[in-house]
C-alpha positions as CSV (number, residue, x, y, z in Angstrom):
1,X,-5.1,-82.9,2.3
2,X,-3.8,-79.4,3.0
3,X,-2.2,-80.1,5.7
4,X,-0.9,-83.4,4.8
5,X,1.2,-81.5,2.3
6,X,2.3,-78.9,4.4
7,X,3.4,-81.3,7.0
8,X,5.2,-83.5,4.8
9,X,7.0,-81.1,3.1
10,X,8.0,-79.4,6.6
11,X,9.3,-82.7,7.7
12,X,11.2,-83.3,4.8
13,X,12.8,-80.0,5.1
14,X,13.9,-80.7,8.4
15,X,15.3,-84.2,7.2
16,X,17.6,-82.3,4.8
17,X,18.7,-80.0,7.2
18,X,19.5,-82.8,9.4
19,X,21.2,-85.5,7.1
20,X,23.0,-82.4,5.4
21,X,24.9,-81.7,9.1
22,X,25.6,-85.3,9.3
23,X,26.9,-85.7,5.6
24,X,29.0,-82.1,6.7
25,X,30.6,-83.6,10.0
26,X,30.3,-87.1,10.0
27,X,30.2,-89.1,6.8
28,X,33.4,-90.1,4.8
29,X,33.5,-88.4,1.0
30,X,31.6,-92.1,-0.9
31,X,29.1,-92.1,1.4
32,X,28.6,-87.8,1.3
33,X,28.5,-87.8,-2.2
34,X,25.5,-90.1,-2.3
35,X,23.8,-87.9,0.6
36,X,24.4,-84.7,-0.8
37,X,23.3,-86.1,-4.1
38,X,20.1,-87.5,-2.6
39,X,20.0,-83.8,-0.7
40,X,19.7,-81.9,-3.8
41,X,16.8,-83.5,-5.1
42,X,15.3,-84.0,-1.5
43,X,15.0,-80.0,-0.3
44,X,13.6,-78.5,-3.3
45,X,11.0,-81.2,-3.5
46,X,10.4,-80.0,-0.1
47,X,9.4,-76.8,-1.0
48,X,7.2,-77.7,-3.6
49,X,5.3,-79.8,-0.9
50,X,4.7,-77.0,0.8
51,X,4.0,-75.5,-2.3
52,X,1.1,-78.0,-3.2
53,X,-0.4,-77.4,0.5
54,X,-1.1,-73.9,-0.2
55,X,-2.8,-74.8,-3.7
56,X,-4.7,-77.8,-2.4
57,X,-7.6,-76.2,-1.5
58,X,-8.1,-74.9,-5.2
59,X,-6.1,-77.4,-6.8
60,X,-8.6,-80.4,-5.5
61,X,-7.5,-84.0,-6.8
62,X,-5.2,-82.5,-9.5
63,X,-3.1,-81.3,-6.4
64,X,-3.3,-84.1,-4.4
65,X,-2.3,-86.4,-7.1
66,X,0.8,-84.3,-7.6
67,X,1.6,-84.0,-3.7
68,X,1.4,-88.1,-4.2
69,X,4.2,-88.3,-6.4
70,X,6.3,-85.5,-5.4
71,X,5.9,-87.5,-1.7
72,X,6.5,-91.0,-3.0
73,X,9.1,-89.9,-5.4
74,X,11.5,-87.8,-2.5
75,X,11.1,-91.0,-0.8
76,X,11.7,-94.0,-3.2
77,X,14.8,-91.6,-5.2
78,X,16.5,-90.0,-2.1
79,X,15.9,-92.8,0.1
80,X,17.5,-95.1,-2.2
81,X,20.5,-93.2,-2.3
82,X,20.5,-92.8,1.8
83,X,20.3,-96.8,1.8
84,X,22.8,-97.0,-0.2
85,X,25.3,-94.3,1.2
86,X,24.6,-96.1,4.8
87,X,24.7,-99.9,3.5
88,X,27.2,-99.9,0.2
89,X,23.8,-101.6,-1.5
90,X,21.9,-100.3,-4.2
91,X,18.2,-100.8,-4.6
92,X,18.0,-101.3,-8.2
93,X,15.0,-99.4,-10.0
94,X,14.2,-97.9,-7.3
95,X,16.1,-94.6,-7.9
96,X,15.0,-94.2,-11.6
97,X,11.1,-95.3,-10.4
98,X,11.4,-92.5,-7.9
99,X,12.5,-90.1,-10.3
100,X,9.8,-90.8,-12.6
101,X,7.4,-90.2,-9.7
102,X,8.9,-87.1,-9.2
103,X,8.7,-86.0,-12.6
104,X,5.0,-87.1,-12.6
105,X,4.5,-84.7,-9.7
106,X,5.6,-81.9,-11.8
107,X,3.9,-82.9,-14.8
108,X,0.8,-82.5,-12.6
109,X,1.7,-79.2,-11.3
110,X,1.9,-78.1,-14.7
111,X,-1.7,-79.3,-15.3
């Protein structure tokens, strides 16, 4: 599972990096707020992918559970607010269940 973390948090680096240029040069300020909101909570969750890769081999399922919802969490909160900065819709719960993932995933970091 190592290197399942380490790759997803490398591609969700590079996902920041490239919907941060596009919020920079091509979005209008409703639809940048949104990305750079969604941005904020994407990259450092990023890192801690990474982060979980390199204590996955010691860290066992404890690790993997919290690469789970650090992963599902970037996805479901900053997704949602990509949808919704490219669409005008909202997704609901999906946000706040995304943020509770992601505050699983550090709960089980903290483990």
């Amino acid at each position: 599972m190592q290197r399942l973390w380490m790759a997803l948090g490398a591609l969700s680096g590079l996902v920041s990096v490239a919907l941060a240029a596009l919020a920079a040069h091509a979005l209008a300020p409703p639809a940048r707020l949104l990305v750079q909101e969604g941005l904020a909570m994407q990259f450092p969750h990023a890192l801690a992918l990474l982060a979980v890769g390199l204590w996955a081999p010691r860290g066992g399922r404890l690790a993997d559970a919290a690469g789970a919802g650090l992963a599902l969490g970037s996805v479901l909160f900053c997704g949602e607010l990509y949808v919704h900065a490219a669409s005008g819709v909202s997704l609901g719960v999906v946000a706040p269940l995304g943020g509770t993932c992601l505050m699983a995933g550090w709960a089980l970091l903290a483990l």
